[in-house]
C-alpha positions in Angstrom: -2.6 -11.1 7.6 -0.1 -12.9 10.3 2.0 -10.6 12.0 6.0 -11.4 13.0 4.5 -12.6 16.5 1.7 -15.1 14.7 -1.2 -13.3 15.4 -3.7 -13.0 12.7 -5.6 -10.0 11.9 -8.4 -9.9 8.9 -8.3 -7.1 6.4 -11.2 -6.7 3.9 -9.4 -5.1 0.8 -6.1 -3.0 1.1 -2.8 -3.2 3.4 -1.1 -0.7 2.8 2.9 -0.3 3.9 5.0 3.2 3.0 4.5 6.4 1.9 0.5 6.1 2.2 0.4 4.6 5.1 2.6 7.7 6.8 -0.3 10.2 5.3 -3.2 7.8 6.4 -2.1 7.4 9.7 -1.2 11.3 9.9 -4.7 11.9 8.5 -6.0 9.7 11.3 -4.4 12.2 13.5 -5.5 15.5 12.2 -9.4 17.2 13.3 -9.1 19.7 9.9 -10.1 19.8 7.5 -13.2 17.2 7.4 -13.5 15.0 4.0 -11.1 13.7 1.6 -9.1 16.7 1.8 -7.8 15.8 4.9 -5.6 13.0 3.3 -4.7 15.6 0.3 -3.6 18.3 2.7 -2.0 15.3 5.0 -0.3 13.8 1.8 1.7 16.9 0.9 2.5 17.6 4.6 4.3 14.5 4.4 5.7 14.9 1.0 8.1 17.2 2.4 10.6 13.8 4.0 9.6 11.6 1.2 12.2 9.0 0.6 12.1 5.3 -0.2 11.4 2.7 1.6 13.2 -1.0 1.2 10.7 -3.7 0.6 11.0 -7.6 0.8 8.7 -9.3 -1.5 8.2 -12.9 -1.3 5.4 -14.8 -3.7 4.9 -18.0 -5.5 8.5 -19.2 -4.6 10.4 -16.0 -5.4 11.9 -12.9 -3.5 12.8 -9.8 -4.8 13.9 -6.7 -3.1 13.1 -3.0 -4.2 12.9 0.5 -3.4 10.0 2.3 -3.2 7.4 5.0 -2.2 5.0 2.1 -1.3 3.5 -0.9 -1.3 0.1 -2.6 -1.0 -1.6 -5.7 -0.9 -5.2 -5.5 -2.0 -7.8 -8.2 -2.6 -10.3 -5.1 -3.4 -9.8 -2.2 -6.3 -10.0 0.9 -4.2 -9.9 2.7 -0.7 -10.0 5.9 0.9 -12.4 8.0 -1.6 -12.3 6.1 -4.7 -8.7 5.9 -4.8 -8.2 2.8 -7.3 -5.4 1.6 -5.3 -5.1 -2.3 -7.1 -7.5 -1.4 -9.8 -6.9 -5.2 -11.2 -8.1 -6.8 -7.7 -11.4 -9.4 -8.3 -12.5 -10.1 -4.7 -13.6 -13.5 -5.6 -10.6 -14.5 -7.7 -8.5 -16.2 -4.7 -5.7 -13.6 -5.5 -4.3 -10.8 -3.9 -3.0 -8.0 -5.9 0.6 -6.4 -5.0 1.1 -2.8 -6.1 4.9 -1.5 -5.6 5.5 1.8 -6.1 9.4 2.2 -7.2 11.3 5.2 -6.3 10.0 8.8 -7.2 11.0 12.6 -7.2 8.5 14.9 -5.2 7.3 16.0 -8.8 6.9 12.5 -10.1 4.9 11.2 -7.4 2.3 14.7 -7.7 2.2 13.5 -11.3 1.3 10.2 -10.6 -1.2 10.7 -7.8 -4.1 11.9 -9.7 -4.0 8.9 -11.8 -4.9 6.7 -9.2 -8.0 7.9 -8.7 -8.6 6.2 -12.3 -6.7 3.3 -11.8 -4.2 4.4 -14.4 -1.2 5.0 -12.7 -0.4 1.1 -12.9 0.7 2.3 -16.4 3.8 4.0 -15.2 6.5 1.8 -15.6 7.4 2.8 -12.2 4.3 1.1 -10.9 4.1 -2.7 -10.7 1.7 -5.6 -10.3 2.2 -8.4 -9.0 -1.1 -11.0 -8.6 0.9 -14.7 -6.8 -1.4 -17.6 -6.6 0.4 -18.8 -3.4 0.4 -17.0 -0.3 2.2 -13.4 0.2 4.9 -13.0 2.4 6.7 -9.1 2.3 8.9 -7.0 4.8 9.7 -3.7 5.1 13.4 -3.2 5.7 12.5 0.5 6.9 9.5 1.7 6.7 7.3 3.1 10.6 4.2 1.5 9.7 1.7 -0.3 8.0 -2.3 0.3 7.8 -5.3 -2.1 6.9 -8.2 -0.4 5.6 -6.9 2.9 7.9 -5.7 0.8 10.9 -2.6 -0.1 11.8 -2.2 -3.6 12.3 1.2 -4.0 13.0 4.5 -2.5 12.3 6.8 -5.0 11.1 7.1 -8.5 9.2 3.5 -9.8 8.1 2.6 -12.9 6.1 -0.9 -12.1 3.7 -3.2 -14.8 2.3 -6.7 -15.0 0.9 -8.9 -16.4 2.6 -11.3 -18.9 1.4 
């Protein structure tokens, strides 16, 4: 990934930007509970100022703008406790698999969230795929922060590419 200033920072299977990179970062923060309930409890602290977020997508030549809970860019299926984030993701295919998560209710997203644990919330029509062959370019028109793999790497514009 190349941040707006240039710099380059390696990420081994998921960036994340949105909703679940506000819970990760606030399960980052929190000492209790221990486990993968720390990002459940953490999620539905958080699901209280849900709202979408404005994404910039640009891939193969085209841009499109949406709204949405989230967004991620994964070259690897899952993160975080088996959650099948990009469950289409082959890390040896030279592709990086965008997930966009339009805009949901607080009861629509607690419906979807289990599925993702299966990989079967991509079959929401509210959920979309995107897999470019050329390199990834995205931007959050309003969004706090992004994470890789838990970390945050940088809060604004960032260019992702596979690497060879």
């Amino acid at each position: 990934m190349t941040d707006a200033a240039g710099e380059t920072r390696w990420f081994g299977c998921m960036l994340s930007a949105g909703f679940d990179s506000i819970v990760n970062e606030r399960a980052n923060r929190m000492q209790h509970p221990k486990g993968a309930s720390r990002y459940t409890l953490a999620m539905l602290l958080e699901l209280v100022t849900l709202k979408p977020i404005q994404y910039k997508i640009t891939h193969d030549g085209e841009t499109f703008e949406s709204g949405g809970m989230m967004m991620s860019v994964g070259n690897g299926v899952s993160l975080g406790g088996g959650m099948k984030v990009t469950p289409t993701a082959l890390l040896d295919d030279g592709l990086l698999d965008i997930l966009v998560v339009g805009p949901l209710t607080r009861i629509q997203f607690l419906r979807i969230f289990p599925k993702v644990f299966a990989g079967t919330h991509i079959e929401d029509p509210r959920v979309r795929i995107i897999r470019p062959r050329r390199s990834v370019s995205k931007r959050m028109t309003s969004s706090p922060t992004r994470t890789a793999n838990g970390s945050r790497p940088c809060r604004s514009t960032s260019r992702s590419s596979p690497a060879p």
